[in-house]
C-alpha positions as CSV (number, residue, x, y, z in Angstrom):
1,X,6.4,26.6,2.6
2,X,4.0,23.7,3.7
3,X,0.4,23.8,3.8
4,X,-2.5,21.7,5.3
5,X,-5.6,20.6,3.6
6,X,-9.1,19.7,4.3
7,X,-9.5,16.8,1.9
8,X,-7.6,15.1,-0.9
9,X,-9.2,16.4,-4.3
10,X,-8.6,18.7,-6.8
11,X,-4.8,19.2,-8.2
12,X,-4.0,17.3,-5.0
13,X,-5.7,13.7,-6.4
14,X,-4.6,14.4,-9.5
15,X,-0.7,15.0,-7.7
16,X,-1.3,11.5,-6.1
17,X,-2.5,9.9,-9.2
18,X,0.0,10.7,-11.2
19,X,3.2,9.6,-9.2
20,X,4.7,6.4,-9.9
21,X,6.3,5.6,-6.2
22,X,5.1,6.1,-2.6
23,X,6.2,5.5,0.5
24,X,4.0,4.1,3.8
25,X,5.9,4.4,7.0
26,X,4.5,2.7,10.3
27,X,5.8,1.9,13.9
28,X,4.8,-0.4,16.6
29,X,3.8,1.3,19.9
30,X,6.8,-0.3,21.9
31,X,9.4,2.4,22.1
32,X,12.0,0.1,21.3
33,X,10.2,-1.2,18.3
34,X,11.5,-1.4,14.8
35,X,10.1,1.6,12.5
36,X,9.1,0.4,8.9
37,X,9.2,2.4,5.9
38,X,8.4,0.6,2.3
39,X,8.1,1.7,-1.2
40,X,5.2,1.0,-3.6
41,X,4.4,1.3,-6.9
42,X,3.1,-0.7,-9.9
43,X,0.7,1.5,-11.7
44,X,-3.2,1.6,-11.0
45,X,-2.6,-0.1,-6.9
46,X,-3.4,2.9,-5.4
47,X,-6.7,4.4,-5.5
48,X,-8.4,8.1,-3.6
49,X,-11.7,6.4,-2.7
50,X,-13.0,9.8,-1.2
51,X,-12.0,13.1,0.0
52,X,-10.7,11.4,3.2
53,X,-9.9,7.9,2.3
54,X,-7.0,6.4,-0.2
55,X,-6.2,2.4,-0.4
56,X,-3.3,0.3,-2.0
57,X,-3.0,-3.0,-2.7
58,X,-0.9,-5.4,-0.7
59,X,1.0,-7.8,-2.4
60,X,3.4,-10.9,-1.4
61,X,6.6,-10.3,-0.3
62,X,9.0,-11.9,2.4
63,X,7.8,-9.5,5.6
64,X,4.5,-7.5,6.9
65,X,5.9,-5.3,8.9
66,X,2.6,-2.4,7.6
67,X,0.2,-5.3,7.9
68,X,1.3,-6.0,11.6
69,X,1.6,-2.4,12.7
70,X,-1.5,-1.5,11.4
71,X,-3.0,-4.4,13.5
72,X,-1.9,-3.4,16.5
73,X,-2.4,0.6,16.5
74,X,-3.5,2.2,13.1
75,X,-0.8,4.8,13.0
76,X,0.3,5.1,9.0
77,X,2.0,7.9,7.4
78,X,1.9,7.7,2.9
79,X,4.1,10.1,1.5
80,X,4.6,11.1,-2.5
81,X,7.2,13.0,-4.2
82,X,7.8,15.1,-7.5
83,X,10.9,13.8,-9.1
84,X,9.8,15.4,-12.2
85,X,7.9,18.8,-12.8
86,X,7.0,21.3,-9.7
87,X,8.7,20.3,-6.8
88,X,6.4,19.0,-4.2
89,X,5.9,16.5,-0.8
90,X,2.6,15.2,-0.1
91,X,2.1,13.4,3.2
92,X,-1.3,11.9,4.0
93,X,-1.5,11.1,8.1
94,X,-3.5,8.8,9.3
95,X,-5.2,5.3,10.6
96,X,-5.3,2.4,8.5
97,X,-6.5,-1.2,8.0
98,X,-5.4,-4.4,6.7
99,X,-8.9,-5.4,4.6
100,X,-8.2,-9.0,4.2
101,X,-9.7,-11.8,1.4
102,X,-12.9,-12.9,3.4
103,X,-13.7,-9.1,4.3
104,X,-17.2,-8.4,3.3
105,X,-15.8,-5.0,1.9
106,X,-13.4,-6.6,-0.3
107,X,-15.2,-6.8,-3.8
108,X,-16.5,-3.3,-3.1
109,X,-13.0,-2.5,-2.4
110,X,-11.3,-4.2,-5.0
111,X,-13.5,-2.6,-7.5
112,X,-11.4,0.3,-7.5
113,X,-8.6,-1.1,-9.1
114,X,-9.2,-1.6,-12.3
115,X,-5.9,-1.0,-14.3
116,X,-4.5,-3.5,-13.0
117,X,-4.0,-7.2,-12.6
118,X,-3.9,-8.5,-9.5
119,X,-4.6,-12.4,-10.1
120,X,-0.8,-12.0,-10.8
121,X,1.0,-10.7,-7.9
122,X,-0.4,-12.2,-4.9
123,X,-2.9,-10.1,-3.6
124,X,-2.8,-10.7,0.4
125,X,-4.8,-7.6,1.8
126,X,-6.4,-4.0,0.6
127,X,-4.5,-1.6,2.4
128,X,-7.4,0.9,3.7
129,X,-6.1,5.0,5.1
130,X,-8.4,6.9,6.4
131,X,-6.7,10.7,6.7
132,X,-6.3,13.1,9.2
133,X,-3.7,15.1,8.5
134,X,-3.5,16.2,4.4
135,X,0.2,18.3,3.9
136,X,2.1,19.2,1.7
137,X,6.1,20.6,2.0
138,X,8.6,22.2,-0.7
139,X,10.3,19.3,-1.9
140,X,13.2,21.5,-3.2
141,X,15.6,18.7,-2.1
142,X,14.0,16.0,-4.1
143,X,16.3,15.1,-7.1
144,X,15.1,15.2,-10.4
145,X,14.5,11.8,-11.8
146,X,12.7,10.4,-14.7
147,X,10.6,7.2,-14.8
148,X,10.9,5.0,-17.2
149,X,8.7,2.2,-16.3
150,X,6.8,-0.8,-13.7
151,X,9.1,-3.5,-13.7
152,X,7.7,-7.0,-14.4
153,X,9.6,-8.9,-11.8
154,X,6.8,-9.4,-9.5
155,X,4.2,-10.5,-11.8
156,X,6.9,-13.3,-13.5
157,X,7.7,-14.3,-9.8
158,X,3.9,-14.7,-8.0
159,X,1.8,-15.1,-11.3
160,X,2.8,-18.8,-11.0
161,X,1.6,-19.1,-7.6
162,X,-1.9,-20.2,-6.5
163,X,-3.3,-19.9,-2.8
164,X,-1.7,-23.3,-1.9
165,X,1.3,-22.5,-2.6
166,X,1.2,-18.8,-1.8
167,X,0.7,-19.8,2.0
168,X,3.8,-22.5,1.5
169,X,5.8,-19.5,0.8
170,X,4.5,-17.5,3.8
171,X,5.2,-20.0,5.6
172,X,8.8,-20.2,5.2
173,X,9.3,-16.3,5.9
174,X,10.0,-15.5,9.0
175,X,8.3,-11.8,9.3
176,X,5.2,-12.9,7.3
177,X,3.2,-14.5,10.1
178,X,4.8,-12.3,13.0
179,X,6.9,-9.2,12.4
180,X,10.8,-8.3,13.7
181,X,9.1,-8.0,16.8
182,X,6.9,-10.2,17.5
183,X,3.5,-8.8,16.6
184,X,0.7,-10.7,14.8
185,X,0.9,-10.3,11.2
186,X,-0.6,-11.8,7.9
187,X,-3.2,-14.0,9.0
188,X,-2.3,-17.6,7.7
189,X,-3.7,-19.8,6.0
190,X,-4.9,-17.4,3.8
191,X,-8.7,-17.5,2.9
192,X,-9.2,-18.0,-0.9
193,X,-8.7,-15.9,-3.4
194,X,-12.6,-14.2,-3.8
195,X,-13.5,-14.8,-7.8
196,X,-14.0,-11.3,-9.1
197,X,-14.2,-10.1,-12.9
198,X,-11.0,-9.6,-14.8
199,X,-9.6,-6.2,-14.9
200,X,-10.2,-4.2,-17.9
201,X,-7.9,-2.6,-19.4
């Protein structure tokens, strides 16, 4: 029923690619600690860089809870379901990194996400997962769904923002900064935006 696997290529990638949500779950090492699980999507954030290695883009939002956990221990599970065709889980396990603005990696990094365009949703970090356990399950239990499309209710709320005012916002957010428990979390101020070349579409 499940099976484990050496590297991400193949009909694997192209299972990745080709989903329009995943899920990142993360924990804090304190036992008592609040486990955080969060959605993703927007098309062309989520890139396999190698065999070993995927990355998403991190964009605003009112908490960063993956950003703080991530600071502290590295633990990250991502996890992808069929809700149409073949019924299958995916779960990539493994140790990942907040790659923040003034990174040296970043316009390497960023490179890889061509498709889409980030000046507009308030890029605060590449997500960076490094596997080390590749598996995949049934999925028998995974409705059938069908997508119908992104929505563009982050874009029309953060396209509108510059750096400035982007760390204002922050600012105001209680788990931004610091997470429900108390670890470190976004670095604030943010460093500038780098300038890069506009995606091409």
């Amino acid at each position: 029923m499940g099976k484990t696997y050496p590297r991400i290529d193949g009909r694997l990638r192209d299972f990745i690619l080709s989903q329009p949500l995943f899920f990142t779950a993360t924990a804090p090492l304190d036992a008592d600690g609040t486990v955080n699980l969060s959605p993703k999507g927007l098309t062309g954030s989520l890139a396999v860089l190698d065999e070993l290695t995927v990355a998403y883009l991190d964009f605003a939002g009112s908490n960063a809870e993956t950003v703080a956990h991530l600071r502290e221990n590295g633990r990250i599970t991502l996890m992808w379901c069929a809700f149409s065709g073949p019924p299958n889980i995916v779960r990539v396990h493994g140790r990942g990194e907040p790659v923040f603005r003034d990174d040296p990696r970043w316009a390497e990094l960023i490179a890889h996400f061509p498709e889409i365009d980030h000046s507009q949703h308030g890029l605060r970090a590449i997500i960076l997962v490094r596997a080390e356990l590749i598996r995949d399950t049934c999925g028998y239990a995974v409705p059938l769904m069908s997508y119908q499309q992104d929505r563009d209710l982050h874009a029309r709320r953060f396209a509108r923002e510059d750096d400035a005012s982007l760390d204002a916002y922050f600012a105001k957010k209680d788990h931004v900064a610091t997470s429900i428990d108390g670890l470190p979390g976004l670095p604030l101020p943010l460093p500038p935006t780098p300038l890069t070349a506009p995606p091409t579409r």
